[in-house]
N, C-alpha and C positions, 0 to 999 in steps of 0.2 A: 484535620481541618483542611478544607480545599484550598488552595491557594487561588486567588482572586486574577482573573485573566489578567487584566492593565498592569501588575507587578509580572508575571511571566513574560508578558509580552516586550515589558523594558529590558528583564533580564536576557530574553532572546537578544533583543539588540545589542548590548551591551556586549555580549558573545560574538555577534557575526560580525563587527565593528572592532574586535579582539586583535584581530589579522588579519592583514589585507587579502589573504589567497582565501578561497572559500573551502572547504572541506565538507566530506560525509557527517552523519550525525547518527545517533542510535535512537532507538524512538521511545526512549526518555535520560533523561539530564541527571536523574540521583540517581539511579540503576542503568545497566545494560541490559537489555530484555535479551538472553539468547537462547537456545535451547540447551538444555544440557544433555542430552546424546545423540550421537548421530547416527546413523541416515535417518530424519525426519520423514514420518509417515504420512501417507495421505491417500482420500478417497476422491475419484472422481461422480459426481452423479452425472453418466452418460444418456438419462432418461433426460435431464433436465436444458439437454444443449437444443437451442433453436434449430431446424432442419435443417436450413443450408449450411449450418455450420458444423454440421455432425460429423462432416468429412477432414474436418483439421480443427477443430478445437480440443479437442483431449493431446491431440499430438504438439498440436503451439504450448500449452500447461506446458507436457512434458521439456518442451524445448526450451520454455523460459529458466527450468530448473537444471539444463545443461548449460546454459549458459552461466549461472551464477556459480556451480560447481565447477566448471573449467579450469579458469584460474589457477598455477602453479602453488601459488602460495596461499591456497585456500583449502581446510578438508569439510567445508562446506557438505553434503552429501543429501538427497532423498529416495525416496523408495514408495513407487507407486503399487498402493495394496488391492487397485481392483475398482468397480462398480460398488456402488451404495444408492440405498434409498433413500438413506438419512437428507434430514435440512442442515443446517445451521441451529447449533446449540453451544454456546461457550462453555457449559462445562460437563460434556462428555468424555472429554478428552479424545476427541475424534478428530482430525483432520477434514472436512471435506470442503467441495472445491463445485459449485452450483450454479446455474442460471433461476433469473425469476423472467418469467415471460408473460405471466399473468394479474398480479396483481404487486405492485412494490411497494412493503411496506414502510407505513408513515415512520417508524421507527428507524431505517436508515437514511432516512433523510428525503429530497424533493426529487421524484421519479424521473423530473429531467432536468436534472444536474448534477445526479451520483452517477458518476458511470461504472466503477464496480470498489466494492468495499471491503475491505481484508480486518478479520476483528481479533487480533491476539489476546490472549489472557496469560496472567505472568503473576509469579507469586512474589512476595517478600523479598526474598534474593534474587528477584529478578531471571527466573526460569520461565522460562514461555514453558506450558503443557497444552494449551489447544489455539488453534486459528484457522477459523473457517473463512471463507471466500466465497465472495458473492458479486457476480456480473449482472449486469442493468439492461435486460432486451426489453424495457418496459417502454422506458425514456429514450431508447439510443440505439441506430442497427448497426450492424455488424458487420465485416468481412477480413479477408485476410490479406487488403492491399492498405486499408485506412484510405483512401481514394471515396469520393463522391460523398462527402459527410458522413462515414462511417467510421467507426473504432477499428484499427487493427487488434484482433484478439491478441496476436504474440507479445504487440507492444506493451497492452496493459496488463497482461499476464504476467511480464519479466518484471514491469514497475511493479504489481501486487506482489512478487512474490519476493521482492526486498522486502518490502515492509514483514512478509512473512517470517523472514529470518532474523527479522531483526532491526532494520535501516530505517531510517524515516527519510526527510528529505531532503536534498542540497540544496544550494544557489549554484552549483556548478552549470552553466549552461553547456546541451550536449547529453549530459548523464543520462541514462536510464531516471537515477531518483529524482529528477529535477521536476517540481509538481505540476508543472504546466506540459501536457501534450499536446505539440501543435500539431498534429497530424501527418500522415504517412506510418512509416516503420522505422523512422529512424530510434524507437527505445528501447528496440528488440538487442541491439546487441549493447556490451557493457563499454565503459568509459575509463579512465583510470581512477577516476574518483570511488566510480561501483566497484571496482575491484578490490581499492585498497580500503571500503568498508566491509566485505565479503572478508577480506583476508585478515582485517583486524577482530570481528567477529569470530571468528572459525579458521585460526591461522594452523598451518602443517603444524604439528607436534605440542598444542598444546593452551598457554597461556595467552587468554583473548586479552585486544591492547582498549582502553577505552576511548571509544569518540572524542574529538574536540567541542563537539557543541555547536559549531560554528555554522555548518548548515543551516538551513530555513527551513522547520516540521515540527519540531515537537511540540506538545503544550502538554499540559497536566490533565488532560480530559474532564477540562468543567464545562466545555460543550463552547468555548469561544475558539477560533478561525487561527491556524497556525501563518504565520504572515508566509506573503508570496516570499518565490525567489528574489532578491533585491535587484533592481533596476529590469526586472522583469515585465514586457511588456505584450505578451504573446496573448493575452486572454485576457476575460471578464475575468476581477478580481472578488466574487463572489464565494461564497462556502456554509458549512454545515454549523447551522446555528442551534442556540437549545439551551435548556438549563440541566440542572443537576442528572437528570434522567437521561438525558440525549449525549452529555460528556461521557457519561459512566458505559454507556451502553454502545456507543459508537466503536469503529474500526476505523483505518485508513480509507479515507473517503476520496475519489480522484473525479472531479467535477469539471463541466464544461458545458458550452455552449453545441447543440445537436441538432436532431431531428430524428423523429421518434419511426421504429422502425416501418420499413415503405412509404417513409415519405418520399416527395420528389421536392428537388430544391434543394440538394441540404445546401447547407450552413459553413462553412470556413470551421473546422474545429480547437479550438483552444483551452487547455484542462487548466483550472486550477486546483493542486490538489491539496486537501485538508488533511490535517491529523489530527485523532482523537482514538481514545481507546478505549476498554473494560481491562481494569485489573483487579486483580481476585479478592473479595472483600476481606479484609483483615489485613492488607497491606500496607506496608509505612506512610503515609500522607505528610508532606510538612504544611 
């Protein structure tokens, strides 16, 4: 039985109001979603990257996932397998990693407010087996400074690609996880917070330690809005709404205010970012 958002949402509270310092979280609360072997695989669709950006978006991916593997005390790991054709399909157990630049569907949510959405799938024990990624050139342009209302690729590639491993969101202000992007590059590199979730995830030699909870991200994917950061005031407080179809079927959704690409004028950027997800039908539900 799903659990009914207004009770998740108090019990969030109840959590980040636990202790005063805020901490990482894993993106869910009765399991860790991590993968169980490493170097996690992935494909790039290089057909699929906007032109201007063909010259450093495969390489920002890669860089987001050296950053998260850095860390001493993390054996974090991935392994890029190359060019694909493939889309986005949750259970192929494929990796891939996409632009949409022509039509965005209704199914991820509103073309200009997702700005790109990471959808893991995780079984029972809580093992991720696939998570595709998906960027938003529908709603939102692009480049590689986040300057003039556009997305820095790197930044929201390092933030997808926590949720890829695993992380959902802080209230840490600073972090890579923290759901709100107020623009430039400051998310591209990690924080202590990103580190010591990466490293409790995927620690040297062994035995992963679990989240505290206390962060601001999770929800149970009934398709209700993980609350913002607490006292966070960077952005529209808006997100990905929906019922039972839209919970089940969503990823980490990272939302803001834009300007759809060549526009002129943009906009002051500020994300807020949603969590929701698809886990694999036959999993424990309380």
């Amino acid at each position: 039985m799903r659990r009914p958002a207004v009770l998740l949402a108090a019990a969030l509270a109840l959590l980040a109001g636990a202790r005063e310092a805020a901490a990482w979280a894993p993106l869910d609360l009765e399991v860790v979603p991590r993968w169980g072997a490493l170097p996690v695989r992935y494909h790039v669709h290089r057909k699929s990257i906007p032109g201007p950006l063909s010259g450093f978006a495969a390489a920002a991916i890669e860089a987001g996932f050296t950053a998260w593997s850095s860390p001493a005390c993390t054996a974090w790991e991935t392994e890029l397998l190359g060019d694909t054709d493939d889309g986005h399909d949750a259970d192929d157990g494929k990796n891939v990693f996409l632009w949409i630049s022509d039509a965005w569907p209704a199914a991820l949510g509103a073309a200009d407010s997702i700005i790109a959405i990471t959808m893991p799938v995780w079984d029972r024990d809580g093992v991720i087996d696939d998570a595709d990624m998906v960027f938003n050139n529908v709603g939102f342009c692009w480049n590689d400074t986040g300057e003039g209302g556009c997305i820095d690729v790197l930044s929201i590639a390092t933030h997808e690609q926590g949720h890829f491993l695993g992380l959902g969101h802080t209230n840490v202000r600073g972090a890579t996880m923290l759901g709100f992007y107020p623009g430039g590059t400051s998310a591209r590199t990690l924080e202590d917070d990103d580190i010591e979730g990466v490293c409790a995830l995927y620690p040297i030699g062994g035995t992963a330690v679990a989240g505290s909870g206390a962060g601001a991200g999770p929800t149970d994917g009934v398709g209700g809005a993980a609350g913002a950061a607490p006292g966070a005031e960077d952005g529209p407080k808006g997100g990905v709404g929906g019922g039972e179809d839209a919970g089940s079927d969503a990823g980490c959704a990272c939302s803001g205010g834009g300007v759809a690409p060549g526009s002129r004028g943009a906009l002051p950027l500020a994300a807020l970012g949603v969590l929701l997800w698809r886990r694999r039908r036959g999993s424990t539900r309380s």
